[in-house]
Structures are given as structure tokens and as C-alpha cells.
N, C-alpha and C positions, 0 to 999 in steps of 0.2 A: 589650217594655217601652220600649222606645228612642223609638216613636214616638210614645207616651206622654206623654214630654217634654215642656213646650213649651219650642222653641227664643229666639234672640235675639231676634227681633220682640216676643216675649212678653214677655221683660228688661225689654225699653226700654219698654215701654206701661207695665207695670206699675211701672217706676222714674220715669216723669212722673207717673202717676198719684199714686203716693206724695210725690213733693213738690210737688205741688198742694196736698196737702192740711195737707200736715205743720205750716204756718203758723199754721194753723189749731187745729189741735191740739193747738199749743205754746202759741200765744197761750191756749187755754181752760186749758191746765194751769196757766200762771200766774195768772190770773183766781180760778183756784177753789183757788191755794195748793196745788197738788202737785207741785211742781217738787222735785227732792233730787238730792242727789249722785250719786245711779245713771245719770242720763241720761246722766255724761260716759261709762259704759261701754253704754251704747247707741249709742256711734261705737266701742266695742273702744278704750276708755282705759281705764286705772284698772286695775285686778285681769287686767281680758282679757290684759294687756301681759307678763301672768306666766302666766296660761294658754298663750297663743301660742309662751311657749319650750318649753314641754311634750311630751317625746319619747316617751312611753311611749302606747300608745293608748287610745281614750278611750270609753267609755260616756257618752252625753248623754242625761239625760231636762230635758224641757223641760215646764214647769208655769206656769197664767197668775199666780194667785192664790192666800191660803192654802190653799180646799179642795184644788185642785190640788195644790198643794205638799205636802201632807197625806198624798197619795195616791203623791207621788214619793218621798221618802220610805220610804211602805212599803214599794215596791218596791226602791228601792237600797240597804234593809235586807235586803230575799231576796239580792239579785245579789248583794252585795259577797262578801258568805261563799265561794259557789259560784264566782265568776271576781276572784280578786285579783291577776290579771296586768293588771289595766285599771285606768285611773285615771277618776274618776267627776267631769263637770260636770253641775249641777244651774241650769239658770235659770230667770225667772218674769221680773211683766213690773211687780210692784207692790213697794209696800214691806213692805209685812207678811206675804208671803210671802216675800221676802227675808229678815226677820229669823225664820220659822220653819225657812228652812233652815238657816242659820248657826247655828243652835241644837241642827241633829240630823244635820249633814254632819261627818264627821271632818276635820280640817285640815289633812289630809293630800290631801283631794280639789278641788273646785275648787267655789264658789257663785259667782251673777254674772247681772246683769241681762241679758236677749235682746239683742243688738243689734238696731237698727231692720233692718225686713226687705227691705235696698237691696241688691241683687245685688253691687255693686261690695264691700260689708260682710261679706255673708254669703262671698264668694266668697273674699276677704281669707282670711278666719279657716280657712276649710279647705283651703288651698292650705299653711297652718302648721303644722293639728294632723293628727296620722293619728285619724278616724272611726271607730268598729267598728260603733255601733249608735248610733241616733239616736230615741228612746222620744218623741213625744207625750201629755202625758195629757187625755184629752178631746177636742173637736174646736179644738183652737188650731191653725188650716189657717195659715202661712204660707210662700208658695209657694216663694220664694226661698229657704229652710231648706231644704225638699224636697229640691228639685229637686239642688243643688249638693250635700246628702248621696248622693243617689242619682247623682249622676253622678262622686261620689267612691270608688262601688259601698260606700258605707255601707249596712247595714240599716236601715231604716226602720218602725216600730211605729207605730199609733194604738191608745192605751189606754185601757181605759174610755170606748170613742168614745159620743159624746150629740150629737143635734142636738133640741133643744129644740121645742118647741109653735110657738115665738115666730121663733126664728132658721131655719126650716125655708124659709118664705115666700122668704127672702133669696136661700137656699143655690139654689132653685128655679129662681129669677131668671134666676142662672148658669151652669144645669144642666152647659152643653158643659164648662166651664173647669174646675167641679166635677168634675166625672166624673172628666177628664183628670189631675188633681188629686192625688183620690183612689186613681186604681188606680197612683199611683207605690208607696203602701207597698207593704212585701213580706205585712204582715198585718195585722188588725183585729181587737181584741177587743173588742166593742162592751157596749153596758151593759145593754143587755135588747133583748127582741125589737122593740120600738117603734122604738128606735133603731139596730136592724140592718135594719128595715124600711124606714125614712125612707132611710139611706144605698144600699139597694139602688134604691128611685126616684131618689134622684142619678147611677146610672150604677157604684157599686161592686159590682165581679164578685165573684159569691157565696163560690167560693173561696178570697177574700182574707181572709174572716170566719173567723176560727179559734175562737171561742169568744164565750158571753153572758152577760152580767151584771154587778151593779155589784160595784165593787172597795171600796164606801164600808161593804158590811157587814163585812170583814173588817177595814176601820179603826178599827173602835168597840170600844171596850172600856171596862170598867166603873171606871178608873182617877182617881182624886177627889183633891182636893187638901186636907188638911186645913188646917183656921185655926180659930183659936179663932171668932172672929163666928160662923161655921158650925157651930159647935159651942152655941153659947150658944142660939142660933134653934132649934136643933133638939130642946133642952132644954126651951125657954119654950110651946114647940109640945105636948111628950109631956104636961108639968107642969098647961098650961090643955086639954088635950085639945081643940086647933086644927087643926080638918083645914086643907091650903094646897093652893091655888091658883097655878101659876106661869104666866106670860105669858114665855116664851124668845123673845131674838130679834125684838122688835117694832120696826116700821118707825114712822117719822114721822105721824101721823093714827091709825093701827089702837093706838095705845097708848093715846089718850083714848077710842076703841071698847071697846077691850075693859076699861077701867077705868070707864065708863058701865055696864056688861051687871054687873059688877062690885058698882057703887055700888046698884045695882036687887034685884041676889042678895041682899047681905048682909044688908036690909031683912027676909028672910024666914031665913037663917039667921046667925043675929049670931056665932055661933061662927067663921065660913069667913074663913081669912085670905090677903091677897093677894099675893104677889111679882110685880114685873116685872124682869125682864132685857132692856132696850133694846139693838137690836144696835151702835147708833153711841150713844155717847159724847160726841158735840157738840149742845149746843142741848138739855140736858135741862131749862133753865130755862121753858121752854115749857108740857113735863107736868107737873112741879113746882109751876107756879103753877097751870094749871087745877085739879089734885088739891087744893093748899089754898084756892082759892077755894073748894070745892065741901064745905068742911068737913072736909077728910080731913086728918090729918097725913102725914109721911113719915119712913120711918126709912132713914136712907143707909148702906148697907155702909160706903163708905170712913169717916163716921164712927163708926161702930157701931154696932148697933141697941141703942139705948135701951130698946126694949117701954114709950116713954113716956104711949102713949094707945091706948085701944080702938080708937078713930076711924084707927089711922095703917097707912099699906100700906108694904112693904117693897121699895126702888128699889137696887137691883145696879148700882152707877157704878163698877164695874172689870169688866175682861175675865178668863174664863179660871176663872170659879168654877161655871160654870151645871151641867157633871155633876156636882156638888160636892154641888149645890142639888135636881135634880133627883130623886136619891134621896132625898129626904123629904117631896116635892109625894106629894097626894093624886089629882092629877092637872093635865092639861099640855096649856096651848097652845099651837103652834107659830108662832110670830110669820114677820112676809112675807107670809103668804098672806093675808090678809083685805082688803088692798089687791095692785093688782096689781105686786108687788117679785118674784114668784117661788117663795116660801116659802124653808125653811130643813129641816137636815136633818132627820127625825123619829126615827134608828137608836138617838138615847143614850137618848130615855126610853123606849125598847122595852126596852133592854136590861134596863130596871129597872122592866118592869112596870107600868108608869103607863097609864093610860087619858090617850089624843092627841085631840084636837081640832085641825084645822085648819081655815083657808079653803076657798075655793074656786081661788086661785091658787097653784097649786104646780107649775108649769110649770119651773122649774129642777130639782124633785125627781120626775117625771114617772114615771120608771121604778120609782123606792124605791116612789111612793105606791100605784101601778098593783099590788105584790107586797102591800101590809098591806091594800087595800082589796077582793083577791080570797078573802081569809079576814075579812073584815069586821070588822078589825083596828082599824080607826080611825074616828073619825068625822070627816066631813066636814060644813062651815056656810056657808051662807051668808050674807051678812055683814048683812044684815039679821034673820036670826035667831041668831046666836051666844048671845044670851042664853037663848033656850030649849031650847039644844043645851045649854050650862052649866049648866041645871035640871034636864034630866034626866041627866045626869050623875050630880049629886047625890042626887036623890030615889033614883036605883036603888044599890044598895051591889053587887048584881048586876050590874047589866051594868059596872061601873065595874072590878072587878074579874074580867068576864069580857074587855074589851078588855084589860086590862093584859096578862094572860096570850095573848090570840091575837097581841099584838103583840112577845110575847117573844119566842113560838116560831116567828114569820115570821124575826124577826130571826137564831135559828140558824140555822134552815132554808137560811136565804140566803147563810151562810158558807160559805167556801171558795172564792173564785172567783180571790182571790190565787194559789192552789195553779195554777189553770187556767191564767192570765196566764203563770204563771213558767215552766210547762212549754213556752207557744209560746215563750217567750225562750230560753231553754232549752235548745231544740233547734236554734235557728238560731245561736244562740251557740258550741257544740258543735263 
């Protein structure tokens, strides 16, 4: 394992390399307004200052982003129960997966921004805390975390390992460094076979791979948040017998796409009503305005839906309602993929039965879509015909209703992999 390593020549390359670029990176975070308070503890200020007094040892799982966070989470919901001798930090590297931990971490444990991944930083913080286990979710490779847990003979985990369509090419690049890299952890539960494939061409020995599959089916659950609007909508729906239409999740350009394929539909069934759920929140004055140019009104969540005109589609300007929403669509698009952003998850309207349309771009969901599309679970479009993937949808009441159901039972079918996860922890925890 040892030679594994890379030693200090490696340190230092890798610590000019990072602040070459770090100016860089900072100047664009300003630029584009996401500068916040968390960077002072990406030098280990702020909250770290009270970690680092911390004598009891420590489970780390380390998450980039909400989905990640999501997923950490689940897991330090399994451990806590089973080893409460350990005291649990939880980081990420954004703000909104910050504020979903702080939401489901007890405060008794520990939340907190990555510090940047500077040897001199990394090395700082474990020379303070006692290690037991160091959890990755996903492929968030930073070397200097690695390395300095494993040479603090911490365990090391990569969970729900993915290397994507897209970031494969990269990883490639660097085959040697990769390699070396990766056979630091002690194990890999990878996300499916795609990507225990991808990671075995990088150089990871087969036996490091303890288990496959995503960990994202056993995060979904069927759990809704009630509000009156959602109640009202779902009234005015049953009352005018309105089948609906939802757009989840859409990216900047693929939302005037799919409300064009839309404006063309309803021409032929005046009944079919539309929701969109945009994934970002800024800059909605854009679809807004083309939609009322185009003679359409809009009814906004945050102020209420009025049901003031035939003509008006229904626009979700808050976060955090969409499985809310989703069990009363008639069926469901999955916003991301029709442009290339990647897609978005497809697991919550499986859960409930909806017949999914997606893209052709679903390269972040690679492995989920590869499991619904080998029981023909879903449909896939491409982006020049999504309008007449949306037609036949409709004209069959059959197969609308036979995707619903093959995409429910992918969905079971695909739980448990939590259980699998927790057993390799489990037992080296033990």
C-alpha cells in the first residue's frame, strides 16, 4: 500500500499547481457572486476552530453538493445508531448542500465547508483530529484528503463511486496518477457496473470493489409536503378533468423547447395542462416574457394560482415542492437533458408511477437511466422530436400507463443497496 503513496515531490507539484490556479478561481467566484462566509473555513477558520479541539474520534463523510449531501446523510443516518462512540463531520464544498446538512446533522456532530486541498491544510487538520474513517460520496478525488487520511492509517471509502460520460476523458488523461490514486482506498462501492468498469480502465484493482449500484434508489421516498396551492391545483384539476403535464427541473433554453412542443399540443388537446418546475430560480423574467408574448398567461406558485385563464400554464418559483407536484402530473418530463446540462434525477416520479420522458443528455444519471431503459421503462427524445414523443404519450392511455408501472417496479427492484454500502462499513468499522 505504502508505495502507493505519492510521496513529497507529489505535495509540492500538486500545492504550485493549486495556487496557480486558485486566483483564478477566486477572481471568477467573485465575478459570478458566490463568494460567502464558508470560504474563511476553507483555510480551517470559523467552525473547523471547534472541530479541531475535538478528542473523541471522528467519522468523516465528505459530500460535493446537495445530491451528494443527500446521499451523506443517508448514510450517517445508518452509522450513527450502530457506532455512537464516534463523533460524525459531515463537509461539502457549496452552499446549499451546506444548508441541507445543517438541517439533518444533530448538533451534537460536526458540519463544515472542505478546506482547500493544500497539503500544509489538509495536514494541519489531522495532525488535531483522531480519523477512524474517511467516507467519500461519489468520485470527489482530492489527493491531499487521501493521502494524509491514509497515512494517518484512517479507513478510507469511495461511495456510490461515478465517473461520468463526460469526466471519464479527463480521468484518462491521468491514467498513472489516477491509478495510484485510487488504489489508496481500502474499498469502492461503485454505482453500477458502467462505472466499476470505467474505474477498473483507470488502474482500480478489482478487489477493492466490494459492491454495485446506486445508493440514490434507496433515497427516494414517496414523502410530499402539503400546502394549500397544492391542494387547490389538484382540486381545479379532478373538477375541470385536466390531465397535467410537468416539465421538472429545466435548464435555461430547453424550457422555451419544451413549452413550444407544448404550445403545438394543446392546439389539438385544449384539455392538457401544463406545469414547469425550473431548476434555478434566477432569470425567470426571460420564460415569462416569451410565454406572454406567445399569448399564454402564467400562474405563479409563490403568488397563487388564480386558474385566471384557459390560455395560462402553471410556473413553480420556489424550491422543494416538485414531489409534491409530481404525484398528480399525468406524466413527466425530466428537465437537463434536452440540452446538454446532464439531466436530473428520474427515481421520484418512478416512484409514483408516471410515465418519464427524457433527453438525450443524461450523462450525470448514466447509471439510474441504463437500469429503467433495460425494462423499457422510459422514454427517451431527442430534442428535435420531443413533441412527438409528447403525442404519443398522450394518444396511448396504454402505454402511458404501462411506463408508469415498469418504471415503479425498476425503482423497487433497485433498493437496497444502502443495506450493501453499510455492510462493507460495517465490517471494517467492527
Amino acid at each position: 500500500m505504502k508505495k502507493l503513496i505519492p510521496g513529497l515531490s507529489f505535495k509540492i507539484i500538486l500545492d504550485i499547481v493549486y495556487g496557480l490556479f486558485l486566483p483564478a478561481i477566486l477572481m471568477l467566484y467573485v465575478l459570478k457572486r458566490k463568494y460567502h462566509s464558508g470560504w474563511l473555513e476553507r483555510i480551517c477558520l470559523m467552525r473547523w476552530r471547534r472541530i479541531l479541539k475535538e478528542k473523541r474520534p471522528l467519522i468523516w463523510i465528505h459530500a460535493v453538493s446537495l445530491g451528494e449531501a443527500r446521499l451523506a446523510v443517508l448514510l450517517y443516518e445508518k452509522l450513527r445508531p450502530e457506532f455512537s462512540q464516534f463523533k460524525y463531520l459531515l463537509t461539502v464544498v457549496t452552499p446549499v448542500g451546506e444548508e441541507f446538512l445543517k438541517a439533518h446533522v444533530a448538533l451534537s456532530d460536526y458540519v463544515a465547508y472542505l478546506p482547500l486541498d493544500f497539503s500544509f491544510l489538509i495536514r494541519h487538520i489531522f495532525s488535531k483530529i483522531s480519523v477512524k474513517m474517511v467516507l467519500i460520496i461519489e468520485t470527489e478525488i482530492w489527493p491531499h484528503l487521501i493521502i494524509e487520511a491514509k497515512r494517518c492509517n484512517a479507513l478510507v471509502g469511495l461511495v456510490n463511486a461515478r465517473i461520468s460520460k463526460q469526466s471519464y476523458p479527463k480521468y484518462k488523461i491521468l491514467k498513472p496518477l489516477t491509478r495510484r490514486i485510487l488504489n489508496i482506498f481500502d474499498f469502492v462501492c461503485s454505482s453500477g457496473e458502467v462505472a466499476s468498469g470505467r474505474l477498473k480502465s483507470l488502474g482500480l484493482e478489482d478487489e477493492r470493489i466490494v459492491s454495485q449500484g446506486t445508493l440514490k434508489f434507496d433515497l427516494m421516498t414517496l414523502k410530499v409536503r402539503e400546502d394549500r396551492r397544492i391542494e387547490q391545483l389538484e382540486c381545479f384539476l379532478k373538477e375541470n378533468n385536466h390531465p397535467l403535464f410537468i416539465a421538472g427541473s429545466t435548464h435555461r433554453g430547453e424550457d422555451i423547447m419544451i413549452f413550444k412542443a407544448y404550445q403545438n399540443i394543446v392546439k389539438s388537446y385544449p384539455d392538457l395542462k401544463f406545469l414547469i418546475a425550473p431548476r434555478h430560480l434566477k432569470g425567470l423574467e426571460r420564460f415569462t416574457n416569451y410565454v406572454k408574448q406567445s399569448g399564454f398567461g402564467i400562474d405563479l406558485f409563490s403568488s397563487g394560482f388564480k386558474f385566471s385563464s384557459s390560455q395560462s400554464i402553471f410556473l413553480i418559483d420556489e424550491t422543494g415542492f416538485l414531489a409534491s407536484l409530481y404525484k398528480m402530473a399525468d406524466f413527466v418530463f425530466i428537465g437537463g437533458s434536452l440540452l446538454p446540462f446532464g439531466g436530473h434525477n428520474i427515481i421520484e416520479p418512478a416512484l409514483f408511477r408516471k410515465a418519464i420522458l427524457i433527453g438525450p443528455y443524461f450523462y450525470n444519471f448514466e447509471e439510474i437511466v441504463l437500469e429503467f431503459l433495460k425494462d423499457n421503462a422510459i422514454l427517451v427524445s431527442e430534442k428535435n422530436n420531443i413533441e412527438d414523443s409528447l403525442r404519443m404519450i398522450i394518444k396511448d392511455s396504454r402505454l402511458k400507463a404501462s411506463l408508469g408501472e415498469r418504471a415503479y417496479q425498476v425503482a423497487l427492484k433497485n433498493k437496497g443497496v444502502l443495506d450493501k454500502t453499510a455492510d462493507a462499513i460495517f465490517s471494517r468499522l467492527r
